[in-house]
C-alpha positions in Angstrom: 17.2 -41.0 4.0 19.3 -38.7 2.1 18.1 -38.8 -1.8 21.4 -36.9 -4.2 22.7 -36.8 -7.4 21.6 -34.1 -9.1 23.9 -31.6 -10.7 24.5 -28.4 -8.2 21.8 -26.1 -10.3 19.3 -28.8 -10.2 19.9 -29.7 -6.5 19.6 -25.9 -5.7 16.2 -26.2 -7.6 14.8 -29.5 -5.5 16.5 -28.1 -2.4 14.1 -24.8 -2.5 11.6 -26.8 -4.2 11.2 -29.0 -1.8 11.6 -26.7 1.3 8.7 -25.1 -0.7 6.2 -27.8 -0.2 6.9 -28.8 3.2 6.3 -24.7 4.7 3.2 -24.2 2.2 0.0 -23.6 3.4 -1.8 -26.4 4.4 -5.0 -27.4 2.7 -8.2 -26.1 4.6 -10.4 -28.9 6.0 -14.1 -29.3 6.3 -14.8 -27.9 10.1 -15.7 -30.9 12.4 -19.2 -31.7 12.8 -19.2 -31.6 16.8 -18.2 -28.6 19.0 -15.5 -31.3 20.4 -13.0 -32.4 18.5 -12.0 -36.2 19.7 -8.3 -36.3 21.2 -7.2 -38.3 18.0 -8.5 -36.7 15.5 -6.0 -33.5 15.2 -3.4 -36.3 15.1 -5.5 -37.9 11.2 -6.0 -34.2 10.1 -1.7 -33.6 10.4 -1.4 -36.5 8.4 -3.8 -36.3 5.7 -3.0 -32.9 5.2 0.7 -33.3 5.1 0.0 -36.1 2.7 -2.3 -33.9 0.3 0.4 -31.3 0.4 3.6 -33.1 -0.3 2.5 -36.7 -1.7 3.2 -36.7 -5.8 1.9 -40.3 -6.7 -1.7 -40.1 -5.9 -3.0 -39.8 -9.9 -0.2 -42.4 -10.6 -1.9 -44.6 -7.8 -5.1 -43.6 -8.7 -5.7 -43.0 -4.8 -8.8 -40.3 -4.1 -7.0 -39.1 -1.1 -10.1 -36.8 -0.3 -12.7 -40.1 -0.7 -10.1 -42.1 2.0 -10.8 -38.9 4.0 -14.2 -39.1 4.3 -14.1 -42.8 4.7 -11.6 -42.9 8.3 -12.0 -39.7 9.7 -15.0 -40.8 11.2 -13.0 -43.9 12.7 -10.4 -41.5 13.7 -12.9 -39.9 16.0 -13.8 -43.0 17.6 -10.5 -43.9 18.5 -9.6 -44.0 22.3 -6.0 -45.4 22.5 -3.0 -44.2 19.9 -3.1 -47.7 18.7 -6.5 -47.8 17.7 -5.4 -44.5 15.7 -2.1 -46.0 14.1 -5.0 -49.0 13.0 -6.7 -46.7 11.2 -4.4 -44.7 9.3 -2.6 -48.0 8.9 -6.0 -48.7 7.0 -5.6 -45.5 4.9 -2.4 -45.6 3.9 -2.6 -49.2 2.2 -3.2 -49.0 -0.8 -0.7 -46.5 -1.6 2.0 -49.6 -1.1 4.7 -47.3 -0.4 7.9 -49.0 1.2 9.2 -45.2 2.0 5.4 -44.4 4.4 5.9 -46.0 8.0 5.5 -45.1 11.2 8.0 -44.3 14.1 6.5 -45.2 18.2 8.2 -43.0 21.0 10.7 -46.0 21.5 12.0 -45.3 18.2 10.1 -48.8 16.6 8.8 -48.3 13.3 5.7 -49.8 11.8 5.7 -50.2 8.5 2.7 -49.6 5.9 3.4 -52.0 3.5 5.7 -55.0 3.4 6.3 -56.2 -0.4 6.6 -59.5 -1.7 8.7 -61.3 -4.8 11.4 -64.1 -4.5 14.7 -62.7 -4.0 17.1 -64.5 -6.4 19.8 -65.0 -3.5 20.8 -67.8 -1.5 23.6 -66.7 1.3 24.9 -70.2 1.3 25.2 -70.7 -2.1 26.7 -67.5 -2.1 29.0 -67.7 0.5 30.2 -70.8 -0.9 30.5 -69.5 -4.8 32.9 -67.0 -2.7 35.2 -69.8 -1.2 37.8 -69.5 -3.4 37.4 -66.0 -4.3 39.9 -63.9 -1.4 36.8 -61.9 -0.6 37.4 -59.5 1.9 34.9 -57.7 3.8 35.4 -53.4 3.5 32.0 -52.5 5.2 29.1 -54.3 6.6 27.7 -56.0 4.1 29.9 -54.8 1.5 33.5 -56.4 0.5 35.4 -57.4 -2.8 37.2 -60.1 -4.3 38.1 -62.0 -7.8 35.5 -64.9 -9.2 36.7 -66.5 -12.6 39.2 -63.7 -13.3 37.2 -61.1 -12.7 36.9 -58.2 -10.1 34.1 -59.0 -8.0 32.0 -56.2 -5.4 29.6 -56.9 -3.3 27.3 -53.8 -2.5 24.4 -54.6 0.1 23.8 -51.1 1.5 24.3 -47.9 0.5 24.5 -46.5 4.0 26.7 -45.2 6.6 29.4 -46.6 7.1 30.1 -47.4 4.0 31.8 -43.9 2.5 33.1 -42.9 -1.4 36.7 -43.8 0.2 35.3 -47.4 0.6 34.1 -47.9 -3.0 36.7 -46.2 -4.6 39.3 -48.1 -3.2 37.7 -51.1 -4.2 38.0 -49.6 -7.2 41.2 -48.8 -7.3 42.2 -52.4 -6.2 40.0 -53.5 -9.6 41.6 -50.8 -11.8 43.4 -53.2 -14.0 40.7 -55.9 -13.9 39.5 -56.9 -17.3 36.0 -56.8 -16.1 34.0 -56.2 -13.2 31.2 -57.8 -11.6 28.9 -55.5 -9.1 26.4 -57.7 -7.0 23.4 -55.6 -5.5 20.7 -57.7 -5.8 19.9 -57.4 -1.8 21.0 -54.1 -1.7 17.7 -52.6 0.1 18.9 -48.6 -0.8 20.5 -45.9 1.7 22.2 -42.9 0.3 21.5 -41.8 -3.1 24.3 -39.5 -3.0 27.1 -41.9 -2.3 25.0 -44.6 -4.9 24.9 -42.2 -8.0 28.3 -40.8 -7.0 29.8 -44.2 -7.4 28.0 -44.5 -10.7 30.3 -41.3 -11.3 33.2 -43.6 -11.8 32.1 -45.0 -14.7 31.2 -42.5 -17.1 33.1 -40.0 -19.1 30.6 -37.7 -19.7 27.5 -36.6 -18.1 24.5 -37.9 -18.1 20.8 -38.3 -17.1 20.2 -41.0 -14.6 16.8 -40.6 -13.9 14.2 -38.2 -13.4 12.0 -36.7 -10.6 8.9 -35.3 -10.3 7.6 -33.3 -6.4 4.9 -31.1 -5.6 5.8 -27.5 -5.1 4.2 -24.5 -3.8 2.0 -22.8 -6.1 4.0 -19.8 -5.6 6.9 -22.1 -7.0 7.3 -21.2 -10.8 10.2 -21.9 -13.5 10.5 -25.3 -12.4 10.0 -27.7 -15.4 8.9 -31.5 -14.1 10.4 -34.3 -14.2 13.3 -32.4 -13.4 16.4 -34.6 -14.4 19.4 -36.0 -12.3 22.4 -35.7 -13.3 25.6 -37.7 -13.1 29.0 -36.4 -13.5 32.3 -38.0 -13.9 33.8 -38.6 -11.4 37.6 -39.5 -10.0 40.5 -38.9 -11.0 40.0 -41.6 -13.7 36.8 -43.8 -14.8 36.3 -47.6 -14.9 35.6 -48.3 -18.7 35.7 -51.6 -19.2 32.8 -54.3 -19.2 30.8 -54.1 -16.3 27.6 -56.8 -15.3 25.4 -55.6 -12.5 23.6 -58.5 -10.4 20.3 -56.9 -9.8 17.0 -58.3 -8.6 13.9 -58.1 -6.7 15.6 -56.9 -2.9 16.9 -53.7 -4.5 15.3 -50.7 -3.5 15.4 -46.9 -3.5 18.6 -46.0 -4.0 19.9 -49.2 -5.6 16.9 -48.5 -8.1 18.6 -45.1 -9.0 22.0 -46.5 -9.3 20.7 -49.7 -11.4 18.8 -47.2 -14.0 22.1 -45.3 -14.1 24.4 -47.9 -14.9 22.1 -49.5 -17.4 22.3 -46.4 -19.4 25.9 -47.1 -20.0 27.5 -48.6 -22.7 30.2 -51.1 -20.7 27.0 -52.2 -18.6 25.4 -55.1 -18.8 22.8 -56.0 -16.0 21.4 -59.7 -15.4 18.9 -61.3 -12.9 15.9 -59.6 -11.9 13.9 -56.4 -12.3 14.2 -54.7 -9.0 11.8 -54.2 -6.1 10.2 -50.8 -7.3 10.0 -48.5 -4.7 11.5 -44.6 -4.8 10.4 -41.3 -3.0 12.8 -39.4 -0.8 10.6 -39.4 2.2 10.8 -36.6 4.9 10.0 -37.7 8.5 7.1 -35.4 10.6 5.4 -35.1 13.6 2.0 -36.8 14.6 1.7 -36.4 18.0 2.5 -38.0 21.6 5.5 -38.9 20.2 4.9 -40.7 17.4 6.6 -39.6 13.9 5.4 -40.3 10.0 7.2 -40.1 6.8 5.9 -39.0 3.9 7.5 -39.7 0.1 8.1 -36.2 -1.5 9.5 -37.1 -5.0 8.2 -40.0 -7.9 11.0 -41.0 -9.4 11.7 -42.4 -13.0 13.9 -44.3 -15.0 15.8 -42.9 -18.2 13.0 -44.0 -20.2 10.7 -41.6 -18.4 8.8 -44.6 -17.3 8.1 -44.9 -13.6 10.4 -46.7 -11.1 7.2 -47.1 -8.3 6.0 -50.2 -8.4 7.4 -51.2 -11.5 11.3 -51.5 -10.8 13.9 -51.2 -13.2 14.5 -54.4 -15.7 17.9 -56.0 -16.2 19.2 -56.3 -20.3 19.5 -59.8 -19.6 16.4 -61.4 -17.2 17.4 -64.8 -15.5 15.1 -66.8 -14.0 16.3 -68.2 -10.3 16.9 -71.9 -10.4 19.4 -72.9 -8.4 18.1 -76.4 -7.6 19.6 -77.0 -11.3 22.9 -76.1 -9.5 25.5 -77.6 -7.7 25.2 -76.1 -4.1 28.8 -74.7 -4.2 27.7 -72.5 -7.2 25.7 -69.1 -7.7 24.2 -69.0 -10.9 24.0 -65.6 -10.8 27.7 -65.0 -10.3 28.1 -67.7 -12.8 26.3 -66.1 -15.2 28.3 -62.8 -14.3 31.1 -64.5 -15.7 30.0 -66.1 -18.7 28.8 -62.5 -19.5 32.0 -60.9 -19.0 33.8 -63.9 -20.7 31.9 -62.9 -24.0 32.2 -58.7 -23.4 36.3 -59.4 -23.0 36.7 -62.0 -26.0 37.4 -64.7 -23.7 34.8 -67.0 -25.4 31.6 -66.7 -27.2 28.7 -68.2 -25.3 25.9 -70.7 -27.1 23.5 -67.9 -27.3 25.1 -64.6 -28.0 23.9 -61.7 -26.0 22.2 -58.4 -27.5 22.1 -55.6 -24.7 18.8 -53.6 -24.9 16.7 -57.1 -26.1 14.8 -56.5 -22.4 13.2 -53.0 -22.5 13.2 -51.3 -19.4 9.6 -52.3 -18.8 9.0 -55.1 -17.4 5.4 -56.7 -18.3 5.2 -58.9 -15.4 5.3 -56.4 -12.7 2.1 -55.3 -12.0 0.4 -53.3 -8.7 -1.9 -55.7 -8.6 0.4 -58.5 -8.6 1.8 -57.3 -5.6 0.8 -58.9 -2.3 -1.7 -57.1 -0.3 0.3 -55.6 2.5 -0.6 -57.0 6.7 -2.3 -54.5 8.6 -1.3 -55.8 11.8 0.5 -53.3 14.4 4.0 -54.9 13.8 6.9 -53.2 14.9 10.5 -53.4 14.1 13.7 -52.0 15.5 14.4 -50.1 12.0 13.1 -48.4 9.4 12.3 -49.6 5.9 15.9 -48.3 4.0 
């Protein structure tokens, strides 16, 4: 996954930064206790020592990645098939309920570590019907455009390839003298950070900091001050300035996380639903042996408020609580919401309870760790990766 946005000096600084912790020198282990070292076990020490090197969120996890050491290795040696392995450092890497750590088979399968829960506040029938009457037109997989209640209407599930900065910004173009604009990513599972902020671009005239990162560098690494901020810069020949209600929620991840805590930031903004899925950290893909692959997280990510975006997401100005059953099934309340929104930003007509952006603080009280399910431990595999 590629992970962007950052002005040029500050990506030159992650670049090397980065390159830094994945070449440094490895931490030394405790010398195995036989003379033989078990087939497996050179496979455990590559990942827990890649994972001591680059991982940033083990104080923010409160993980003692040396303890889980201690506790597996010894299962690790008495593995005698690569699944029984995978089992085990399944095992380990639990509790660090990290969407971005899975595992990659020689068929090119992944296995996940941790599978989150959370209601997604989205119906595709409700939807799809809500869109009826709205001359949506598909631009991308799972991305299109259209007009609900006078307004300009995206649909943004995936910020990956093939969808391209021509795509979006023709949408945008065709929405250019829209009175308001309605941007729907609640299911928007991440992708590219680059082409994610870079559409956030198009809405600001100034820059400004989306978010902040902090990594793990070499020791050797020095000048670097942490959380090193991302920056967004204008972007296009011109800038959409008018109101703007983001549709987030619970299924956004990664990269729609970045682009949410961007957009909130800005004054035209005005994002409903629910707080997002919480789950950032750039993760680089390695080597474990006979064939198999690992990735491992190499940034923590947080929000303008300096608060983290792991685990905790990024809260809307305006939370909504999902209840369609209260709804006809032609209707989205979220899109209908949308509108009511917008109807009040533009002067169309005041709504029974006027809105106050900022009321929600970008910290949500109800999203806890521990309210998170406990992740499967099964060996289940998929036919792609976690976005």
């Amino acid at each position: 996954m590629h992970r962007a946005g950052h002005s040029l000096a500050a990506l030159a600084v992650v670049t090397a930064a980065l390159a830094s912790s994945c070449v440094r020198t490895p931490t030394r282990l405790p010398p195995a206790s036989a003379s033989h070292v078990a087939p497996y076990v050179a496979q455990f020490d590559t990942l827990w020592t890649r994972f001591q090197d680059v991982y940033p969120s083990f104080v923010y996890k409160q993980i003692d990645w040396r303890s889980q050491r201690a506790r597996y290795r010894p299962r690790a040696e008495r593995a005698r098939t690569q699944d029984e392995l995978v089992a085990v450092l399944l095992e380990m890497l639990a509790p660090l309920r990290d969407l971005h750590v899975w595992f990659v088979d020689p068929r090119g399968h992944v296995v996940p570590t941790y599978r989150p829960g959370g209601v997604l506040n989205f119906d595709r029938a409700r939807w799809q019907a809500a869109l009826r009457d709205a001359s949506y037109t598909p631009r991308s997989p799972s991305v299109g455009d259209g007009t609900v209640g006078g307004y300009a209407y995206f649909h943004i599930g995936s910020w990956k390839a093939p969808l391209t900065d021509d795509v979006l910004d023709g949408m945008l173009e065709r929405a250019r003298e829209a009175q308001g604009l309605i941007i729907d990513v609640r299911t928007n599972a991440g992708g590219s950070d680059a082409l994610a902020l870079g559409f956030a671009g198009r809405f600001t005239r100034r820059p400004f900091a989306a978010s902040y990162v902090r990594i793990n560098t070499d020791p050797r690494v020095t000048g670097v001050e942490m959380p090193l901020a991302r920056t967004i810069n204008p972007r296009g020949l011109w800038q959409f300035t008018r109101p703007v209600v983001v549709i987030s929620g619970r299924g956004g991840f990664s990269a729609t996380e970045s682009f949410v805590a961007a957009m909130r930031t800005l004054p035209q903004v005005t994002v409903i639903g629910d707080t997002t899925g919480g789950a950032s950290g750039n993760p680089a893909t390695f080597a474990l042996g006979s064939g198999w692959q690992f990735t491992v997280p190499r940034w923590m990510e947080y929000g303008p408020d300096r608060e983290p975006i792991e685990w905790r997401g990024v809260a809307p100005h305006l939370a909504l609580s999902w209840e369609s059953v209260q709804y006809d099934r032609q209707r989205d309340p979220l899109i209908d919401a949308a509108v009511g929104v917008l109807g009040e930003r533009t002067g169309v007509y005041r709504m029974a309870a006027p809105l106050s952006v900022g009321d929600t603080p970008n910290r949500p009280q109800d999203v806890r760790p521990e309210s998170r399910p406990e992740p499967r431990h099964e060996l289940r595999r998929d036919s792609a990766p976690p976005p």
